[in-house]
C-alpha positions as CSV (number, residue, x, y, z in Angstrom):
1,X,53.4,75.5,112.4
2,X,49.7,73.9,111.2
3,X,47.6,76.1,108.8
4,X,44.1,75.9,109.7
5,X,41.6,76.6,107.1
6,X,38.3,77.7,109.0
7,X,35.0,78.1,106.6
8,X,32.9,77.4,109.5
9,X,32.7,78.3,113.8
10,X,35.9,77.2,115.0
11,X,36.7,74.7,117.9
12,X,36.3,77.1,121.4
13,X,40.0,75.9,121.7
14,X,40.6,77.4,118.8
15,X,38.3,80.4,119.5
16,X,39.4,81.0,123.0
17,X,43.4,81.2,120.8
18,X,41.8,83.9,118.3
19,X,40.5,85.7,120.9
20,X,43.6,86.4,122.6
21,X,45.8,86.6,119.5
22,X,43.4,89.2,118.5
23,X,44.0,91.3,122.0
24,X,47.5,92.3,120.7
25,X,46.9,94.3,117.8
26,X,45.1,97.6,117.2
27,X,44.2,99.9,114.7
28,X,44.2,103.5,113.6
29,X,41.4,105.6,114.0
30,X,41.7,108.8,112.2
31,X,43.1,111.5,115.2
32,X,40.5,110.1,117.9
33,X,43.0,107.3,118.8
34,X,42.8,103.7,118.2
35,X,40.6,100.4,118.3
36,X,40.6,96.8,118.7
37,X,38.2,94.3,116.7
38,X,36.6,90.9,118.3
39,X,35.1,88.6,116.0
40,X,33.9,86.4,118.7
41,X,33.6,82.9,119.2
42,X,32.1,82.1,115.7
43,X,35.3,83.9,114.0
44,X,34.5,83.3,110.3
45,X,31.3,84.6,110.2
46,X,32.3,88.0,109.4
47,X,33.6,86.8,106.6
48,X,31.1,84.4,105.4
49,X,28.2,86.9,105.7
50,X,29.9,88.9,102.1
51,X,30.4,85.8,100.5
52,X,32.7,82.3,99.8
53,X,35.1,83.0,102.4
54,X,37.8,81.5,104.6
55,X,40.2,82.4,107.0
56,X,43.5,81.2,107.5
57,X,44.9,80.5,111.0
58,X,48.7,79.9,111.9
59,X,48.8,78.0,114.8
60,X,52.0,76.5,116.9
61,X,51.5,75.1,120.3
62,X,47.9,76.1,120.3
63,X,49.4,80.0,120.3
64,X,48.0,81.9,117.4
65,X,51.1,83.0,114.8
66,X,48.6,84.9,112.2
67,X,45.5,85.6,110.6
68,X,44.5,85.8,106.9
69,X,41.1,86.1,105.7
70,X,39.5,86.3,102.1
71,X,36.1,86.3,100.2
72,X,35.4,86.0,96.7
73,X,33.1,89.0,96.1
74,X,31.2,90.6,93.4
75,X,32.5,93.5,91.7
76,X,31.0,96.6,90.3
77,X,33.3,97.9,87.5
78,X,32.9,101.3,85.9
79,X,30.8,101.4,83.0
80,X,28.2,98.8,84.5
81,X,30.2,95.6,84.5
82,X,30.4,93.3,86.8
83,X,32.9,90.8,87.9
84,X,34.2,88.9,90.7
85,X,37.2,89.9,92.8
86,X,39.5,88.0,95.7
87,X,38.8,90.8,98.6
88,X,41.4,90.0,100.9
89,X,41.7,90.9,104.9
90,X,42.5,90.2,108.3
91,X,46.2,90.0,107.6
92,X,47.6,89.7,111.1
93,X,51.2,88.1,112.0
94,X,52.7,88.7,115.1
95,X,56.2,90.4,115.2
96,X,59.3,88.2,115.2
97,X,61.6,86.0,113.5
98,X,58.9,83.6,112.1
99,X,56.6,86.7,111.0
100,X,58.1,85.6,107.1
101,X,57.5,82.4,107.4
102,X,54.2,82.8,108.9
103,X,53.0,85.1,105.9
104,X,54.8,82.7,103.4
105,X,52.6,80.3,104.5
106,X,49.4,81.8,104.9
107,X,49.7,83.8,101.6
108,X,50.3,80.0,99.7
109,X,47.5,78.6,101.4
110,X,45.1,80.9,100.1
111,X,46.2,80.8,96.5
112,X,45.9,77.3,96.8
113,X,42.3,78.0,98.2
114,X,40.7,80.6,95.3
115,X,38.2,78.2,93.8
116,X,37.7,80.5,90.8
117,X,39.8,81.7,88.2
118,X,40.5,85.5,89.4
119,X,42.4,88.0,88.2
120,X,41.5,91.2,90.2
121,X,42.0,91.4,94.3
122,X,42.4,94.0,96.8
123,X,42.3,95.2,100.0
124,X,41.6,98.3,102.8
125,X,44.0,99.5,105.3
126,X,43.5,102.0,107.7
127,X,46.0,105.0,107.1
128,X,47.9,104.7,110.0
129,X,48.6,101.2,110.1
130,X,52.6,100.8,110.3
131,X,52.7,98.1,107.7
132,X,51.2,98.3,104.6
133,X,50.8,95.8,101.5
134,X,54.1,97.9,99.5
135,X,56.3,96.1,102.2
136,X,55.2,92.8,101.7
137,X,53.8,91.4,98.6
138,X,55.5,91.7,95.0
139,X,58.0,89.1,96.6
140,X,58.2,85.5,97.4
141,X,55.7,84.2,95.0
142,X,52.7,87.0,97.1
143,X,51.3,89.3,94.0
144,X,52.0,93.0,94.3
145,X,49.2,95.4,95.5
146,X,49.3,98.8,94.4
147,X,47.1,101.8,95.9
148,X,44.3,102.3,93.9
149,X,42.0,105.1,95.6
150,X,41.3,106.8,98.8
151,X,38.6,106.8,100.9
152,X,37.1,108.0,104.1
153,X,35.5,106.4,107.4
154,X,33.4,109.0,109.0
155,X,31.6,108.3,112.2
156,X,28.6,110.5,112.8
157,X,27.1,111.4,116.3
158,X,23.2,110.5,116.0
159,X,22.1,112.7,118.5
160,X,22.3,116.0,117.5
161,X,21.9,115.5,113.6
162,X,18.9,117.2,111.9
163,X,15.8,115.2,111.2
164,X,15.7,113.8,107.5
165,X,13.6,113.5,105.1
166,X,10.3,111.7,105.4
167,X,9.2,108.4,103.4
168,X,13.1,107.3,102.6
169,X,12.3,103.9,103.4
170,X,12.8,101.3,100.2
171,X,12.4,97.9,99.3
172,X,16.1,96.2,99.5
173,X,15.4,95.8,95.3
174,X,14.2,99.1,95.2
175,X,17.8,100.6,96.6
176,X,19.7,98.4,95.2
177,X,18.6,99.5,91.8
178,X,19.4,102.9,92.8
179,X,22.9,102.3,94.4
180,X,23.9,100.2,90.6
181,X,22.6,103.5,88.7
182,X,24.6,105.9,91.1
183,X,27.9,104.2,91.6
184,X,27.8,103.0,87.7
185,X,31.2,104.8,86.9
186,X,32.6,103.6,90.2
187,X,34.1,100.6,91.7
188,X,31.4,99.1,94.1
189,X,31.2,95.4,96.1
190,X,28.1,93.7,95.9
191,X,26.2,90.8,97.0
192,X,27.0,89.4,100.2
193,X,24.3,88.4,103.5
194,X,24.0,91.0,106.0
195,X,21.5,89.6,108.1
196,X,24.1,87.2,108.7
197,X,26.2,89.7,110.3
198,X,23.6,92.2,111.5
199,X,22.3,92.4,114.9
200,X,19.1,94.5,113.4
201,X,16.9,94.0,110.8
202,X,19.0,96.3,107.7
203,X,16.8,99.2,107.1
204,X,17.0,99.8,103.2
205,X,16.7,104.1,102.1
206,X,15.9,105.9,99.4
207,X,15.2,109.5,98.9
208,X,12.4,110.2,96.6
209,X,14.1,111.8,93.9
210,X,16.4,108.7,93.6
211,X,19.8,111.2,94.5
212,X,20.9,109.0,97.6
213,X,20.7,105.8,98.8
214,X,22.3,103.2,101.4
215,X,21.0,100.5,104.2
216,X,21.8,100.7,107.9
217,X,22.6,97.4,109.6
218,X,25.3,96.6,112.3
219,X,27.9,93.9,113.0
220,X,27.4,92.9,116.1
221,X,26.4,89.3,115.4
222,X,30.3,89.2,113.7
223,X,32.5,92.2,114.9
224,X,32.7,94.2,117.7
225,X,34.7,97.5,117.6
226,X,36.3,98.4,121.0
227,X,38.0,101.8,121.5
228,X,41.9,100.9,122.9
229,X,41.7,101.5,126.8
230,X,38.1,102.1,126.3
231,X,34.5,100.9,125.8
232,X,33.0,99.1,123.3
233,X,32.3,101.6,119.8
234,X,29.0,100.9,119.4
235,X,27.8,102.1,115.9
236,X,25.5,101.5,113.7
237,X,27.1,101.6,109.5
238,X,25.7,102.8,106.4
239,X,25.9,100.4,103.6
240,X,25.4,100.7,100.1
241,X,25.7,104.7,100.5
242,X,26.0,106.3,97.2
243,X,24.5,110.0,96.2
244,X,24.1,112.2,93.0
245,X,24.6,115.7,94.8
246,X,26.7,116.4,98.5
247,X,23.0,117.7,99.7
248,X,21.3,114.6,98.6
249,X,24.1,112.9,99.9
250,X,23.7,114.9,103.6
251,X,20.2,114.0,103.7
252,X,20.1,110.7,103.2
253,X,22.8,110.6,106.3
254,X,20.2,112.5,108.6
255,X,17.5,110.0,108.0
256,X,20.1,107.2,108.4
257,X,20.9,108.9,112.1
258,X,17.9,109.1,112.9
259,X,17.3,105.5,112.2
260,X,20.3,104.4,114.1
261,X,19.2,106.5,117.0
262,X,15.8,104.7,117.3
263,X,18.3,101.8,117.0
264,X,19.7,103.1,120.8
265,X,22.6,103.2,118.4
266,X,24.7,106.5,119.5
267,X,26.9,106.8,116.5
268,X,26.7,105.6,112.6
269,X,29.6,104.2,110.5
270,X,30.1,105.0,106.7
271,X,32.4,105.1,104.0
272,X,33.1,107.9,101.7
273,X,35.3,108.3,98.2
274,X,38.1,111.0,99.6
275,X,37.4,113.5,96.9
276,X,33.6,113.8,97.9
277,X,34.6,114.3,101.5
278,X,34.7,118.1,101.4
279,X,31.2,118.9,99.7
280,X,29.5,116.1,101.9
281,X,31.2,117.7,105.0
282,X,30.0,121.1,103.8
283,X,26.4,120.2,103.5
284,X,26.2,118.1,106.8
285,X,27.3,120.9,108.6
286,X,27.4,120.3,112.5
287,X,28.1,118.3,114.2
288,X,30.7,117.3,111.8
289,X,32.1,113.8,112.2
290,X,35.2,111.6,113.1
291,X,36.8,111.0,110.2
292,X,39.2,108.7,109.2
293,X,41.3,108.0,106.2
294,X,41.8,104.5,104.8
295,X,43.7,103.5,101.2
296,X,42.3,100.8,98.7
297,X,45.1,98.4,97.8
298,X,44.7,95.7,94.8
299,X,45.8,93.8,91.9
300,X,44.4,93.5,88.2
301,X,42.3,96.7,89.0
302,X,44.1,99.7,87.1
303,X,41.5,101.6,85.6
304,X,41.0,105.2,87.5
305,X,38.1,105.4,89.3
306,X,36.4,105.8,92.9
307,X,35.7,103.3,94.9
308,X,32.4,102.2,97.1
309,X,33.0,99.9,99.8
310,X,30.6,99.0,102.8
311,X,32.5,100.0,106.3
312,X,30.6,96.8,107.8
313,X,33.0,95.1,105.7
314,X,36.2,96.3,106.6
């Protein structure tokens, strides 16, 4: 087995492997069914767009054995501070007797790799998914991740939604400064390049009173979403989305539809704290989006709190 550690494009031998190893696994979408990711033929570029990333590959006779991705990121902690954190992903091993080995492997390789000192990591799994981080790391040298908060992947149809509010459009330091003042008693990644990853130009929003904010981009230049037995998912996501009030909150998602729909996107992607979901669904009021539930897994993070992630991330 030969651990390949990709920073940049890979070989298209290489690719054209990834691609098909990538065929054989799928992913839980709240009750709507499932999907299938494609990163492509440049496969790291997902992850270098949020950072200093690499991924992993497990290769043996030029079949793919596993997938494991990382990128150090910056961290929003409650209370203001920031940090850096090891935001790992991609964890894929194909089922069998060297599945173990495989992980072993890939799981030494990247703590070899951390080029920082870091003591705070963690990752997002899809509720659903049949195998999560409690069966597999707190052994064999692999940290143990613990579940550290809830949240929600709702997918909104943009046709349909109300209009929003006029003159939400920001300066990307304009929003920014508004997303670190609303999620400042949150957990919140920052930093990160999405026009490397975005198809569009990011759109950065505000509302006036400063209540809600986020930026709609896509990830089509990284990650494609395909429904399994289906089409392509084409969506556009909400990023950096953070609100005061679940009104604010509802219509800073109507002007981000109606964004996306001028986009020819037909649906919008974004990520919610779980205990929010209620109120926010409440004030959006039809027609009410796909939602589906995902758990925030990590290490060195233990003080309670909710957590902000960007769904063009995941």
């Amino acid at each position: 087995m030969r651990i390949h550690p990709l920073v940049q494009r890979p070989s298209a031998r290489l690719a054209a492997a990834l691609e098909e190893f990538e065929r054989a696994f799928s992913y839980p979408l709240g009750q709507e069914g499932r999907f299938r990711i494609s990163h492509g033929e440049d496969y790291t570029r997902f992850f270098r767009a949020m950072g200093n990333a690499v991924v992993f590959v497990a290769e043996r006779e030029g079949k793919v054995l596993g997938t494991l991705g990382a990128a150090v990121r910056g961290l929003a902690r409650p209370g203001g501070e920031s940090s850096h954190a090891l935001y790992v992903c991609d964890l894929k091993v194909v089922p069998g007797a060297a599945a173990g080995n495989c992980l072993l492997r890939l799981s030494a390789a990247l703590k070899s790799w951390v080029p920082v000192p870091i003591g705070a990591a963690f990752g997002v799994v899809m509720d659903g998914t049949r195998t999560t981080p409690e069966r597999y790391t707190g052994r064999f040298g692999i940290p143990a991740f613990q579940e550290i908060a809830k949240i929600a992947v709702l997918r909104l149809p943009c046709d349909g939604a109300r209009p929003g509010p006029a003159n939400c459009s920001r300066t990307e330091s304009e929003t920014l400064a508004t997303y670190g003042r609303l999620v400042r008693d949150c957990y919140a990644t920052t930093g990160g390049d999405p026009a490397e990853r975005s198809a569009v130009a990011p759109v950065w929003l505000s509302l006036a009173t400063g209540d809600a904010c986020a930026m709609v981009e896509d990830t089509r230049k990284a990650k494609r979403i395909f429904s399994v037995g289906g089409s392509e998912l084409q969506s556009a996501h909400l990023s950096y989305f953070a609100f005061e009030s679940a009104r604010a909150g509802a219509e800073l998602l109507f002007a981000a539809c109606e964004v996306a729909r001028k986009m020819d996107f037909p649906a919008l992607f974004c990520a919610v704290p779980a205990s929010r979901v209620p109120e926010l669904l409440q004030a959006l009021g039809s027609p009410a989006p796909g939602i589906a539930p995902a758990t925030v897994y990590g290490m060195g993070l233990s003080e309670p709190a909710v957590w902000h992630i960007n769904t063009s991330e995941i």
